[in-house]
C-alpha positions in Angstrom: 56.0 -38.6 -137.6 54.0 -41.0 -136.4 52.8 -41.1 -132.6 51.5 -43.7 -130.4 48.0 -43.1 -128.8 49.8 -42.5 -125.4 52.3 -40.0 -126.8 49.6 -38.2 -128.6 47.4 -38.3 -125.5 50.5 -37.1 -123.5 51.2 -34.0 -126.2 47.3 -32.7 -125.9 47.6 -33.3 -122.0 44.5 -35.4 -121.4 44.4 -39.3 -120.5 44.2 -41.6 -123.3 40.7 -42.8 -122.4 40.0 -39.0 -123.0 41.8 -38.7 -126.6 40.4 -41.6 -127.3 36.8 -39.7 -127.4 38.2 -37.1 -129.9 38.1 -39.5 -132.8 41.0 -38.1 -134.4 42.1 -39.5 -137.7 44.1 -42.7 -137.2 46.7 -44.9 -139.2 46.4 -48.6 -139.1 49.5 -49.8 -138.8 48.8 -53.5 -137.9 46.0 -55.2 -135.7 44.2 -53.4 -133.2 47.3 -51.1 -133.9 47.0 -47.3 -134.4 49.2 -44.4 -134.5 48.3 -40.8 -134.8 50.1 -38.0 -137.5 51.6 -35.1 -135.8 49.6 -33.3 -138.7 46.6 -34.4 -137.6 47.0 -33.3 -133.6 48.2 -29.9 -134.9 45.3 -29.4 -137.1 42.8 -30.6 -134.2 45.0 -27.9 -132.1 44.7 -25.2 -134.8 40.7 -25.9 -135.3 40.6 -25.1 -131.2 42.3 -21.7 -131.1 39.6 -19.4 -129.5 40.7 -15.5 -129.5 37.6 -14.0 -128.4 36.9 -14.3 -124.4 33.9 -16.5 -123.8 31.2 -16.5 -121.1 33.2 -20.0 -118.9 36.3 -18.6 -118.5 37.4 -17.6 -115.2 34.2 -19.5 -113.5 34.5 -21.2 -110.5 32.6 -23.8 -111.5 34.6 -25.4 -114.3 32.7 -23.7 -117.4 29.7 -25.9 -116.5 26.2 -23.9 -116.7 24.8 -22.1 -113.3 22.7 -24.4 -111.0 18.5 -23.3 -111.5 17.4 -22.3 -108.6 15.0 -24.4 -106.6 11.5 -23.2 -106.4 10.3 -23.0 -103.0 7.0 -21.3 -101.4 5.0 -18.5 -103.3 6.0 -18.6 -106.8 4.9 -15.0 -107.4 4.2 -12.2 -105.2 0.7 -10.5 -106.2 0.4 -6.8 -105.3 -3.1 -5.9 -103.4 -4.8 -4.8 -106.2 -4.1 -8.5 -107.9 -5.4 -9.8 -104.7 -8.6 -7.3 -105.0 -9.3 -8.6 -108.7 -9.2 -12.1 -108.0 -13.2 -13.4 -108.3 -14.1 -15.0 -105.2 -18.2 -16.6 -104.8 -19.5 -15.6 -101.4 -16.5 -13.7 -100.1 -17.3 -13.4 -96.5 -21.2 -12.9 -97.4 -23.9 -15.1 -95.6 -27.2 -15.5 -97.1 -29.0 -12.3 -97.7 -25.9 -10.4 -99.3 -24.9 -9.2 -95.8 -21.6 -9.2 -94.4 -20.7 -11.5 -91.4 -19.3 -9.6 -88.3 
């Protein structure tokens, strides 16, 4: 049987502009004319049958990847004994070697 591109679109429940992007396998049938095999649509069904549960489903956000967080402030908090080892010239020295008070 032989379906237009709107009643195949209708049977996979997507717009047409939408089934249009699948490329399915088409059947000229007279300019700028195309019909789709049931066939085909079944096979494109049976090639999308997923049994295993995959990380999307159930998401709130539509199956689309987590937002990165923003990076704001201090990108790493250093413990004091980081702070200790970092080498600073003249840390709080005046001439001489001598602290300042």
């Amino acid at each position: 049987m032989l379906l237009t591109t709107q009643e195949a679109a209708a049977q996979l429940r997507m717009c047409k502009k939408a089934f249009l992007r699948l490329r399915l396998p088409k059947v000229v049938v007279g300019a700028r004319k195309f019909r789709y095999r049931q066939e085909d649509i079944d096979a494109f069904i049976r090639g999308r049958v997923s049994y295993e549960p995959t990380e999307t489903t159930g998401k709130k956000n539509g199956g689309r990847l987590p937002a990165r967080p923003k990076e704001v402030g201090i990108p790493k908090v250093l413990s004091w004994d980081q702070i200790q080892s970092i080498p600073l010239e003249n840390r709080g020295r005046g001439e001489g070697g001598a602290e300042r008070t």
